[in-house]
ROVEX-341994 format. One record per residue (C-alpha): residue number from 1; residue in three letters; chain; x, y, z. Coordinates in nm, 3 decimals, decimal comma, always signed. Layout:
[NUM ALA A [X Y Z]]
...
***
This chain:
[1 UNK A [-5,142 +5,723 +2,659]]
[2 UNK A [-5,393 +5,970 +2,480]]
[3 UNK A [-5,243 +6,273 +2,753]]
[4 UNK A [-4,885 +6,181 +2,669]]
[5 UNK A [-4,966 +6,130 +2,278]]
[6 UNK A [-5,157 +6,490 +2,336]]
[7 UNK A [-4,791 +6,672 +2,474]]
[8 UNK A [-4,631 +6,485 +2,225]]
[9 UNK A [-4,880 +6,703 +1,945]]
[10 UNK A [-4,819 +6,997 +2,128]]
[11 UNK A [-4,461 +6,986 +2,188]]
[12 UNK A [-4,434 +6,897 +1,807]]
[13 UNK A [-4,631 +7,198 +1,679]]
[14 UNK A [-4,394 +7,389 +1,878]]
[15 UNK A [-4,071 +7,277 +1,729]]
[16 UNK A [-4,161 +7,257 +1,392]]
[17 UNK A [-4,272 +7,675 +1,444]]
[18 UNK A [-3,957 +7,688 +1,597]]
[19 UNK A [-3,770 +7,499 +1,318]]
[20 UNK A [-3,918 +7,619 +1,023]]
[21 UNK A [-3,753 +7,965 +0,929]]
[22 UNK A [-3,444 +7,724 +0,948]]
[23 UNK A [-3,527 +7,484 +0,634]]
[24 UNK A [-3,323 +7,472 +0,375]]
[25 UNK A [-3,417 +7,179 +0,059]]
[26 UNK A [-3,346 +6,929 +0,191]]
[27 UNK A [-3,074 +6,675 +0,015]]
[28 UNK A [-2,934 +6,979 -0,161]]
[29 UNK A [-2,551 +6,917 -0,247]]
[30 UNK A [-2,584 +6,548 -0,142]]
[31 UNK A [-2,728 +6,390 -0,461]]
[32 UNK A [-2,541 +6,207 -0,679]]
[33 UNK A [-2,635 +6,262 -1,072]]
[34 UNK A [-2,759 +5,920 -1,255]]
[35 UNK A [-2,733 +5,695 -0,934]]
[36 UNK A [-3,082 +5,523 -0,860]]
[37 UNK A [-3,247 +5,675 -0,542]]
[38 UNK A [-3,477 +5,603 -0,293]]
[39 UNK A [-3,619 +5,935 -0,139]]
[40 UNK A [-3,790 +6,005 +0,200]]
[41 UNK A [-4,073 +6,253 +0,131]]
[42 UNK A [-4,132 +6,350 +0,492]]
[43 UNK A [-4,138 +6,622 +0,804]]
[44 UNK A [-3,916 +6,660 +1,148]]
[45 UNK A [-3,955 +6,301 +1,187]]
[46 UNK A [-3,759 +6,260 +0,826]]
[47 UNK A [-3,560 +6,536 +0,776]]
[48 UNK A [-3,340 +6,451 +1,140]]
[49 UNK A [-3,481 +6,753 +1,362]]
[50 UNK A [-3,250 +6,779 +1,650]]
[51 UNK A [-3,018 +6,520 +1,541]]
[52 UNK A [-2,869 +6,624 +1,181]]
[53 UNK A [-2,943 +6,450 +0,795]]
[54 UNK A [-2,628 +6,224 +0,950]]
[55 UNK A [-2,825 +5,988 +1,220]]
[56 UNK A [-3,183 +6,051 +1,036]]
[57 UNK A [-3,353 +5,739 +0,985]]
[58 UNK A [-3,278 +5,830 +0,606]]
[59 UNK A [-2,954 +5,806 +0,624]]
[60 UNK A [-2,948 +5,463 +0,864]]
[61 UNK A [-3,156 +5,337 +0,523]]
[62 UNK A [-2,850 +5,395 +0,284]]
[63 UNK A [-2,612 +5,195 +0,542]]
[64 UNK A [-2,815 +4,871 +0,563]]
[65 UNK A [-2,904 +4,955 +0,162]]
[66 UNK A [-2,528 +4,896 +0,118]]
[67 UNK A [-2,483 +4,638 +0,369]]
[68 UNK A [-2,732 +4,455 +0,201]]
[69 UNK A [-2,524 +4,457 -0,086]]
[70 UNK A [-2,778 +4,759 -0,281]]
[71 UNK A [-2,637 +5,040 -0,488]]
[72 UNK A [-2,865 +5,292 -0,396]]
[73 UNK A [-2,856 +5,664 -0,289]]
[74 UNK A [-3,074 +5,735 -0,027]]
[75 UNK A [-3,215 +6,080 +0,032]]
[76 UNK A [-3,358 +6,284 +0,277]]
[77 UNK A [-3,696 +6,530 +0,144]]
[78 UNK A [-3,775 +6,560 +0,477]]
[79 UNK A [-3,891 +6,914 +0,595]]
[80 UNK A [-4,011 +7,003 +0,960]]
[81 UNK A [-4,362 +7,149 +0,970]]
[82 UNK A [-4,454 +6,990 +0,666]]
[83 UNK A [-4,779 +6,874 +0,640]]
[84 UNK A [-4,921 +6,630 +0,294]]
[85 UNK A [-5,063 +7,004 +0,163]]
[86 UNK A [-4,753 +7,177 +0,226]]
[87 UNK A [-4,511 +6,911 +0,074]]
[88 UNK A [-4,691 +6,894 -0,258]]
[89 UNK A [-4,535 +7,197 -0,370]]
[90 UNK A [-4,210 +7,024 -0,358]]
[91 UNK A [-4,268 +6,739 -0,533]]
[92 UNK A [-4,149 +6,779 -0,846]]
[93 UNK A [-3,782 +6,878 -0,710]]
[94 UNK A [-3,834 +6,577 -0,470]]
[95 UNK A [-3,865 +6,331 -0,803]]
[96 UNK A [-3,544 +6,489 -1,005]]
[97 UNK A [-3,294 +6,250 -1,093]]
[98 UNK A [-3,291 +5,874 -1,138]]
[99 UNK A [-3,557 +5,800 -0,821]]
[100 UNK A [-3,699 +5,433 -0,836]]
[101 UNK A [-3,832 +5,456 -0,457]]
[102 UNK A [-4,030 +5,734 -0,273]]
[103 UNK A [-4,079 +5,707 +0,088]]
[104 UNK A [-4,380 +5,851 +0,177]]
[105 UNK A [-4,368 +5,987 +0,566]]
[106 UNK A [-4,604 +6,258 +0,598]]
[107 UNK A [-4,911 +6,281 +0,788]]
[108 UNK A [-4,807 +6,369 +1,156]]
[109 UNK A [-4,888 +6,740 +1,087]]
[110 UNK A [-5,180 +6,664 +0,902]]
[111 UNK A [-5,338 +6,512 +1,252]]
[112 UNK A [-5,201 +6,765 +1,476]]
[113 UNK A [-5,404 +6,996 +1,274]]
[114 UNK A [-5,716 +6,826 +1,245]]
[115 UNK A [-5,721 +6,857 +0,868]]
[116 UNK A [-5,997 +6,695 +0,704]]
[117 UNK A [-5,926 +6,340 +0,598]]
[118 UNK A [-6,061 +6,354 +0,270]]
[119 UNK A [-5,777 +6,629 +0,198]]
[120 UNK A [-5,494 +6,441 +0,359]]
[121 UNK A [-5,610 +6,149 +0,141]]
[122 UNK A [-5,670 +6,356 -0,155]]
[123 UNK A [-5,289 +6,489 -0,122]]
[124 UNK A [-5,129 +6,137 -0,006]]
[125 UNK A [-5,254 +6,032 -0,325]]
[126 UNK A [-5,159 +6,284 -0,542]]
[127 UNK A [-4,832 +6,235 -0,442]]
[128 UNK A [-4,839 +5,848 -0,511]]
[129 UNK A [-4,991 +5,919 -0,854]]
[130 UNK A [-4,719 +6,126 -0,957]]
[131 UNK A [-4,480 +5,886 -0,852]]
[132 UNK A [-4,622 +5,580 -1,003]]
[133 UNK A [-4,660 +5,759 -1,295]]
[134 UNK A [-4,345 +5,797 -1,366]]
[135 UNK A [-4,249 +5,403 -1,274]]
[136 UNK A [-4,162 +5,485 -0,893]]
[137 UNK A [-4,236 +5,269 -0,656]]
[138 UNK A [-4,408 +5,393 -0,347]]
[139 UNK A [-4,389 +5,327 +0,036]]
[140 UNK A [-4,658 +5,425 +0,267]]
[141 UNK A [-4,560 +5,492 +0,570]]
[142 UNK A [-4,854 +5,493 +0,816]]
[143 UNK A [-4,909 +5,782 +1,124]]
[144 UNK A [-5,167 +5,844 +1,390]]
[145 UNK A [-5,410 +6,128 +1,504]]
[146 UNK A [-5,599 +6,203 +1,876]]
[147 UNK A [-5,936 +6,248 +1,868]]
[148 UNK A [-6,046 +6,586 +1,695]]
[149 UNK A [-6,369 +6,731 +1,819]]
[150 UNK A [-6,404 +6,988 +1,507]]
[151 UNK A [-6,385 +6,695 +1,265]]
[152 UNK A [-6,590 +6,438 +1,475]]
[153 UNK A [-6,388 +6,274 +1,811]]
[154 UNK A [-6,276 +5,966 +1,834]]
[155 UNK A [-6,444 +5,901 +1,482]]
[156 UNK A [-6,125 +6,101 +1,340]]
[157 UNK A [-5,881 +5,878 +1,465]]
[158 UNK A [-6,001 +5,586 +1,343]]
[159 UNK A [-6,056 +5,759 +0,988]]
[160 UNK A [-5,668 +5,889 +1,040]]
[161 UNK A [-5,578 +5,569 +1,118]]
[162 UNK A [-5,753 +5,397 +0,846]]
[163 UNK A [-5,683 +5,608 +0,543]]
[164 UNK A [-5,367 +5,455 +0,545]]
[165 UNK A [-5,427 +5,099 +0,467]]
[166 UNK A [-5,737 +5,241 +0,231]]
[167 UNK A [-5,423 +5,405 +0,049]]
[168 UNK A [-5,217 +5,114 +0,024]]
[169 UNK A [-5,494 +4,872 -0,108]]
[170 UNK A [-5,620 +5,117 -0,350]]
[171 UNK A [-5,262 +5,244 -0,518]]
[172 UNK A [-5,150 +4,831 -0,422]]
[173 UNK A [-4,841 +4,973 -0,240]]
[174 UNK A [-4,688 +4,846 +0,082]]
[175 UNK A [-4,773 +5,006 +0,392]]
[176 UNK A [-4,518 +5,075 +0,739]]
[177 UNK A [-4,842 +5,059 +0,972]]
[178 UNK A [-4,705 +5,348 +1,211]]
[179 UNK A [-4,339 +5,422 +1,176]]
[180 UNK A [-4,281 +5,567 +1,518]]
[181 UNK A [-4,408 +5,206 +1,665]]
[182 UNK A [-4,202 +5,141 +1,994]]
[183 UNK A [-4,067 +5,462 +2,004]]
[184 UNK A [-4,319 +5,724 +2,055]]
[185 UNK A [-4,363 +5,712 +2,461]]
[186 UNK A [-3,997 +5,515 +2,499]]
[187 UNK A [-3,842 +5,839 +2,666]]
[188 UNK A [-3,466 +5,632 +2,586]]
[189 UNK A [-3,530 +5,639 +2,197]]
[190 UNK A [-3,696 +6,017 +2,241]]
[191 UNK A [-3,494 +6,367 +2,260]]
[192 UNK A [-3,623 +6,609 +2,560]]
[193 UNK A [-3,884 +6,751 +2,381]]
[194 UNK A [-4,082 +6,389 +2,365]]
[195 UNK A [-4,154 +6,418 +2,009]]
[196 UNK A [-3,865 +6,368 +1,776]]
[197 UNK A [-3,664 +6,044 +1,781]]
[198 UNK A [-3,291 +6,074 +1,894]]
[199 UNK A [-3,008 +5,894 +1,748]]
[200 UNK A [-3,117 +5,530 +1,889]]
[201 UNK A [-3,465 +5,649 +1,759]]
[202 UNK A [-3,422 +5,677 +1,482]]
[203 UNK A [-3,259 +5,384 +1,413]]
[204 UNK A [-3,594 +5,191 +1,593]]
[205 UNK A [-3,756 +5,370 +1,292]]
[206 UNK A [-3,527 +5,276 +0,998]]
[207 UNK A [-3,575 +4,867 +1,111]]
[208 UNK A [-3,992 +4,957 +1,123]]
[209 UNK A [-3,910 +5,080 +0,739]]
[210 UNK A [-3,630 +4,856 +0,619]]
[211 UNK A [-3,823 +4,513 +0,576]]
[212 UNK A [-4,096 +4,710 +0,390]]
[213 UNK A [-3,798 +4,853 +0,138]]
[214 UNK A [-3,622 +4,559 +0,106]]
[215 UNK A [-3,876 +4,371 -0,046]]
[216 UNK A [-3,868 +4,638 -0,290]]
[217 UNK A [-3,542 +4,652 -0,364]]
[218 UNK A [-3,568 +4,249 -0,446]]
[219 UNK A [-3,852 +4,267 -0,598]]
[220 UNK A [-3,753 +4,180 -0,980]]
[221 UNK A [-3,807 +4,519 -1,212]]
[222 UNK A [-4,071 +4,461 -1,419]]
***
């Protein structure tokens, strides 16, 4: 598992190089002025690398929002080759508008990189300080690391792993333990390159998410 999740890194680093010069912002022309949004504040795994904004987990969110009878535009932040440093920057565009949710998907980068865990938790909670500030909910959306040797082995992982919940209990927010669960290493839910989600993917990783938002959108507003 640790040599597949390792080409899995590898392969990733090399689409989101690939993929970057590409970006545009993300949701732009999509956004609809005064309706109440949820937004996914993410990477390639977010933003629908290889697939489109169309069959992006995000936008499997705003069909079972409706379905579930919940007015709610749903948009996708999600940048490939983002990591939590170079998503702060965008921030403040990400939170225009009427937003009462913000997804929170970044972190995959952040591992593939070794950066220091203090500084992805220092950023990760930046970003949920500026949204509760405001009165925005927050969703943590959990990710994973290999073993780093420059930041101490296996000792990294677990910190990766665990700055997550640490997060969640600290800023009280509810926490999608690892949102690629059952379909990282599931080559039928995984495009060629073994690192983004296809369409079937990414519709594993909307149902991880979805019973973590729901109870926020039921949740009486205080």
């Amino acid at each position: 598992m640790i040599v597949f999740y390792a080409a899995t890194l590898l392969a990733l680093a090399v689409a989101n190089q690939q993929s970057a010069a590409s970006n545009r912002e993300p949701g732009a022309g999509n956004r609809e002025p005064g309706r109440a949004r949820i937004v996914a504040f993410g990477d390639s795994l977010t933003s629908g690398y290889g697939i489109g904004e169309s069959l992006a987990f995000p936008a499997i969110l705003q069909k079972r929002a409706e379905d579930a009878g919940y007015d709610y535009e749903v948009v996708n932040a999600g940048v490939s080759g983002d990591t939590s440093s170079r998503a702060l920057p965008r921030l403040e565009r990400a939170l225009e508008g009427n937003v009462r949710v913000l997804i929170v998907a970044l972190g995959a980068n952040d591992g593939l990189r070794g950066m220091p865990i203090e500084t992805v938790k220092a950023n990760l909670s930046r970003i949920i300080e500026t949204a509760q500030a405001r009165g925005i909910q927050v969703l943590l959306c959990g990710m994973e690391a290999l073993p780093n040797q420059r930041q101490g082995g296996l000792g990294y992982s677990i910190g990766f792993h665990n700055l997550f919940g640490e997060l969640a209990a600290r800023y009280d927010v509810p926490l999608v333990p690892f949102m690629m669960f059952n379909v990282i290493g599931n080559p039928k839910l995984m495009q060629p390159d073994r690192v983004h989600p296809n369409a079937d993917g990414a519709r594993v990783i909307a149902e991880n998410i979805w019973p973590h938002l729901e109870r926020l959108l039921a949740a009486p507003v205080h």
